[in-house]
Every structure is written in C-alpha cells, then in structure tokens.
N, C-alpha and C positions, 0 to 999 in steps of 0.2 A: 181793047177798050180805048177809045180816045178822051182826052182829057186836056182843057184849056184850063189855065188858071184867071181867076180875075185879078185886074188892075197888073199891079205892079208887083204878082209873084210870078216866078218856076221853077218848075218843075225838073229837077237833078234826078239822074241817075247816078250814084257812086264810080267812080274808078278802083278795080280791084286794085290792090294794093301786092308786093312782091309779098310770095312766102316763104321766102327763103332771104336772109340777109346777105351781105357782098361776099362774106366769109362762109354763107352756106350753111348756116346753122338752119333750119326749120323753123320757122312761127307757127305756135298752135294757136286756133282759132281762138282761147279762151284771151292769150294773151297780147292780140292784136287787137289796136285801137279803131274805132271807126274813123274811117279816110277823110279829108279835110278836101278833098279833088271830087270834081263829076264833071257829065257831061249835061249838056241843058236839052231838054226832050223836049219843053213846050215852054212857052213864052205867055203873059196877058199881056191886052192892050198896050197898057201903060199908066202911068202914077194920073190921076184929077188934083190938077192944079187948084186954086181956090176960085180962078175964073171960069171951070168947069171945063176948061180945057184938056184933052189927053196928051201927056208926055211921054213921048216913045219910050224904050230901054234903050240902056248901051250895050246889051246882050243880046244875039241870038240862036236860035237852034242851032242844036252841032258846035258851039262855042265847049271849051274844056274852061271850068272856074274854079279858083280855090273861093271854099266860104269858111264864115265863123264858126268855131266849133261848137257850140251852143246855141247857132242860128236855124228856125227852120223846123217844120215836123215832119217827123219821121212816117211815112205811109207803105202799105204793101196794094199792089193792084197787080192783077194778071202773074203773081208768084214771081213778083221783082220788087225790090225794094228803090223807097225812091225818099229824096228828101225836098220839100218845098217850104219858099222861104219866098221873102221879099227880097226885090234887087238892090236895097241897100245894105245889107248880107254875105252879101256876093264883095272879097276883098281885090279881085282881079279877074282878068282870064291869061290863062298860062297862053302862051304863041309857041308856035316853031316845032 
C-alpha cells in the first residue's frame, strides 16, 4: 500500500532493537521498551507557513531519526508497524 502523509508528517518505521544485551543476557519481549530510532518511509510536502507558503522538511526518505518518546501515532498497515509524527518530533537524524 503506498501512503503519503500530509503537510509536515512521516512516516517511521521502528528500528529493531538488539535482543540480547553486550553481556548476553536475552531481552524478553514483555520487558523491552519501544525504540526511540526508525527509519523515514514517506515524507509530506511540508509545513503552510501563514503566507500559504510550503516549507520543505529537513528530513528525507531512507533518513534514520531518533524521536520523542511520546511523539507520534502508532499505526499497523500491510502487517508492519509504523509510527507517524510531525517533523518537529523528530530530535535528530543519526549519520554514519
């Protein structure tokens, strides 16, 4: 299914997270937290200034972001989970 957001949201996929810690112990699912990292699947336009102007993002597709942890809703589409937020949400993107 494709899927554009409007204006100035996108659309995250999560990055799994290790399940196993440095020392090796196992994380059960119950007791790991949802990831705070994704990747950006789809992009809008951009923000309407009040001159009715489009402002671009400074994010786009294929970007890796960390966001807020309480930024965003949570959605299921084609049996993946995904999180969509606006790009003032978004606290970075990870490089390198």
């Amino acid at each position: 299914m494709k899927f554009r957001p409007l204006h100035d949201r996108v659309l995250i996929e999560r990055v799994e997270e290790e399940e196993k810690t440095k020392t090796g112990i196992i994380i059960p699912d119950a007791a790991r937290e949802k990831q705070q990292r994704g990747k950006i699947v789809a992009v809008g336009k951009g923000r309407i200034n009040e001159k009715g102007e489009v402002l671009k993002l400074d994010v786009k597709e294929g970007d890796v972001v960390l966001f807020e942890k309480y930024g965003g809703e949570d959605i299921k589409m084609d049996g993946k989970e995904y999180v969509i937020l606006k790009e003032e949400s978004i606290i970075g993107v990870v490089e390198g």
